[in-house]
N, C-alpha and C positions, 0 to 999 in steps of 0.2 A: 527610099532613103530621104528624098525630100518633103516626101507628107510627114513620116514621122518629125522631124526638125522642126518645121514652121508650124507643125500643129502646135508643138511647144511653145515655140519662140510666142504666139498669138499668149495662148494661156495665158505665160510667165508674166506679159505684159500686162494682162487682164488681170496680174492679182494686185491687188491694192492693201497695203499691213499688215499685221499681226496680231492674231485673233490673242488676248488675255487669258493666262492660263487660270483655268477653274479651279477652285476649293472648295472641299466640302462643308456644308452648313456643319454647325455645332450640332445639331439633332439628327446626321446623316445616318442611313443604313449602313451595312458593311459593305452591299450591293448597290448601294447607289455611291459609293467612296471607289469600288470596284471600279464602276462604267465610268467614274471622272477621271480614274487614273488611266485608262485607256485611250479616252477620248483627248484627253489631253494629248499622248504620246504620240497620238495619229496627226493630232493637230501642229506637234511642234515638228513632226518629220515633213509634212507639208510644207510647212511656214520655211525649215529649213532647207530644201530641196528646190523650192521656187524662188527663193532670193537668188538671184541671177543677176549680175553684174549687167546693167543699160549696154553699156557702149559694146564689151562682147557679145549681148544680145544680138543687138546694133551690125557690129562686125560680118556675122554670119548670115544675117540676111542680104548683106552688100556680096557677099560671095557666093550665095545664089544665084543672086540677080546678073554677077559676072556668068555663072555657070549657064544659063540663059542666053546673056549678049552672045558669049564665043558659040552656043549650039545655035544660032545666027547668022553664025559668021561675022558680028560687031564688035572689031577689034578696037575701034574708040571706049564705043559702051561700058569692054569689057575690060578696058582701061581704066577706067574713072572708077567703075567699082570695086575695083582690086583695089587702086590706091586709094578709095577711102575704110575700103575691111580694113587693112593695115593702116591707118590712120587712130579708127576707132578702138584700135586693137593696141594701141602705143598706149593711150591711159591705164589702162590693165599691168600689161607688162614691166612698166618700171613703177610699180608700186610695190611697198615692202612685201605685202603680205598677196602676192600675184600669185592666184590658184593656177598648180601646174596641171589641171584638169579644171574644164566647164562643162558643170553638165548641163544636157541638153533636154534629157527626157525619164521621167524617174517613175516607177511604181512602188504602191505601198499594199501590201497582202497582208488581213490579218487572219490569224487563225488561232482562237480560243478554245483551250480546252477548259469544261467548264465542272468537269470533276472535282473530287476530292483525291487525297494523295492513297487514301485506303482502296480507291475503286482504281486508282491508278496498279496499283500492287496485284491488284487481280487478276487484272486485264494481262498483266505481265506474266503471272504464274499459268496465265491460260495459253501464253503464247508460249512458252515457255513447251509448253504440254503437245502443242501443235509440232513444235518444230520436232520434240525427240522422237514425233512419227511422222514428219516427212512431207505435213502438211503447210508445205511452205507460203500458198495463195494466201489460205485462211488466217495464220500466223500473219501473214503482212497484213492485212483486212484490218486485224486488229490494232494492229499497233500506226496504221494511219491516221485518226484520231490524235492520236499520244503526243502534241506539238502544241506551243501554246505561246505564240509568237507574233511581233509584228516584223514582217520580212521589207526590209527598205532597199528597191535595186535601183542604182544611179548610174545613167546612162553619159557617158562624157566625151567630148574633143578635148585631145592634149595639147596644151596650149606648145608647150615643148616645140612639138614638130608641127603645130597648126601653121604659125607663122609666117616658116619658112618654104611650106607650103605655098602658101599666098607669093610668097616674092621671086620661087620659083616660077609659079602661072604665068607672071608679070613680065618677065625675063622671056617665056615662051612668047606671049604676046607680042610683046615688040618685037622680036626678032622673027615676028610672023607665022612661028607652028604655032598657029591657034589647037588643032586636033592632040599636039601633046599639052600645052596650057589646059585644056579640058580635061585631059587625064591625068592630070597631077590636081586637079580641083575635086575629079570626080574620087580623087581618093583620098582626099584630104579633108573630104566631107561625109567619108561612108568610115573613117577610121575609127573607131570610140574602145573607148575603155569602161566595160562592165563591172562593179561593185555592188554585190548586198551583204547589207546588214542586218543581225538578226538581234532581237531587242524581246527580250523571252518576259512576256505580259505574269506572270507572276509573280517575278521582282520589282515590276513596276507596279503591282497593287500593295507588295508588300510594305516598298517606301513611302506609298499614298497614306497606308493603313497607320504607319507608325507615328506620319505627323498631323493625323487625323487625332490620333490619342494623347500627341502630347499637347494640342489646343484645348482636351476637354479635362485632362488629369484629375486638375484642382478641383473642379465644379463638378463633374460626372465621373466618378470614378467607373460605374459597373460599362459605362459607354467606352471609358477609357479600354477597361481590361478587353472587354467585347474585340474593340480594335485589333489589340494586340493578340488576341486568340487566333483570331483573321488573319493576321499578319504571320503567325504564327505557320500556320495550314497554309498559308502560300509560299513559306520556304520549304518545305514538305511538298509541296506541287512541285516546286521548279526543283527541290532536290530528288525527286522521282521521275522527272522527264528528262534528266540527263545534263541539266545549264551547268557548267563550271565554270570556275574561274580558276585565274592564276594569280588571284590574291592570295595574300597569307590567312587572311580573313577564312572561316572556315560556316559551313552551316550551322555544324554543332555549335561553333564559336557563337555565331548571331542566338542560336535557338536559346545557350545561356544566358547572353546580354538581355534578350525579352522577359526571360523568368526575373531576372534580378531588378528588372524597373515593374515586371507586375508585385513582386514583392512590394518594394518599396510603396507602388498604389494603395496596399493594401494597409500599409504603415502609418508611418509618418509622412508620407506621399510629400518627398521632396526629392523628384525622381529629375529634376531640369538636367542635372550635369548627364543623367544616364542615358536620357533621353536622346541628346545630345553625341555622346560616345554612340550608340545606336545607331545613327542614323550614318552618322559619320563612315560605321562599320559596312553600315549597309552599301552605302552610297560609291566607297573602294573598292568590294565585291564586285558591285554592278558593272563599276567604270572597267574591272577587268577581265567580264565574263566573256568565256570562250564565244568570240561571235562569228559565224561564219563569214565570213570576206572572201568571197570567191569573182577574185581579178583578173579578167581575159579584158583581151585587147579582139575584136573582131573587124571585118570587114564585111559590110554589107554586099549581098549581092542585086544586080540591078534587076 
């Protein structure tokens, strides 16, 4: 419990800004538009995952360092550091937007699938074929692969019940159970609350691909349409891997809006407003695709 924590807290401290999110050149491939809108998304689940509030940083390692003094036996020590975790822990809490979850330790898993939606279709009629005889190993084998995702799982203390925590110990402290002050520390530090989020890489090349085409419309049209082909085949990818939403927004719906701006390229190529609606479309879809959030509260064991 304690190496995982402070391995973090070190990290967290160790990271220094915010890396600029990348765009594609005007002369990008669809594969090199692809790897930026990934790299991107890995980068900003980082960037967002390690911004970690100082002072609750701060806080947690003072309640360590309590959990230490009282396995000691230093009920001064173990004094002084309690009242400063909760000291450092008061800037947090009476601020408007005080996250009732800190996380402490977060990983990021990607997992690209790097098909087309036609070979996706296959692979499915083949498992398909597997299961109506029973061959359930090989049927999974298959369909392992078939996922095409960045998986973000955030590791947290509730600040909720972190606190009072603390002012419990403190309470033990003075009044001398150092052995039960330990053990409201030691579970008030193994408490966390698990969340992932799943962030399906083929919508996110899709929105890459779209405002990749509409930077080249005017000047490049065949680079323009190329985009949008791309774009195209990647809502086809993630509409064959199963991503939904509960938007009103529809595939079909997006799959129409593309043809009606490649139209337009091919036209009088004054595609801005449609472009525009497009992305917009896309971008409500994403905001409400079914993502897995699967939130346990655990208890570490020592």
């Amino acid at each position: 419990m304690k190496k995982i924590i402070l391995s973090t807290l070190v990290a967290s401290l160790l990271m220094t800004g915010v890396n600029a999110k990348e765009t594609a050149a005007k002369n990008a491939t669809v594969n090199e538009v692809h790897t930026i809108a990934v790299n991107n998304a890995k980068d900003e689940a980082k960037s967002n995952q390690s911004n970690l509030v100082k002072e609750a940083i701060n806080s947690l390692k003072e309640a360590h360092d309590a959990l230490g003094a009282l396995e000691k036996k230093d009920a001064k020590l173990a004094t002084t550091k309690l009242e400063s975790a909760l000291g450092k822990l008061e800037v947090i809490l009476v601020a408007k937007d005080a996250p009732k979850l800190l996380p402490i330790d977060n990983t990021i898993v990607v997992n690209e699938f790097v098909g087309t939606s036609k070979e996706i279709e296959t692979i499915l009629n083949e498992v398909r074929v597997l299961l109506n005889r029973n061959k359930i190993q090989e049927a999974r084998a298959l369909m392992l692969p078939l996922q095409s995702e960045i998986d973000i799982t955030v590791v947290s203390l509730p600040l909720v019940t972190y606190p009072d925590a603390l002012k419990l110990a403190a309470k033990y402290v003075h009044s001398d159970e150092l052995d039960k002050a330990h053990g409201v520390l030691v579970t008030a530090l193994s408490t966390f609350t698990k969340v992932t989020e799943v962030l399906p890489i083929p919508l996110l090349k899709a929105t890459d691909l779209i405002v990749a085409s509409s930077v080249v419309a005017k000047e490049d049209k065949q680079r323009a349409l190329a985009y949008l082909d791309a774009a195209s085949e990647s809502l086809k990818v993630a509409h064959a891997l199963g991503y939904v939403s509960k938007s009103t927004t529809t595939y079909k719906g997006m799959q129409e809006q593309i043809e009606a701006v490649k139209k337009e390229i091919k036209g009088p190529n004054k595609a801005e407003k449609l472009f525009e609606t497009l992305k917009a479309s896309l971008k409500e879809f994403k905001e409400k695709v079914f993502s897995e959030k699967n939130s346990t509260t655990n208890k570490e064991k020592e």
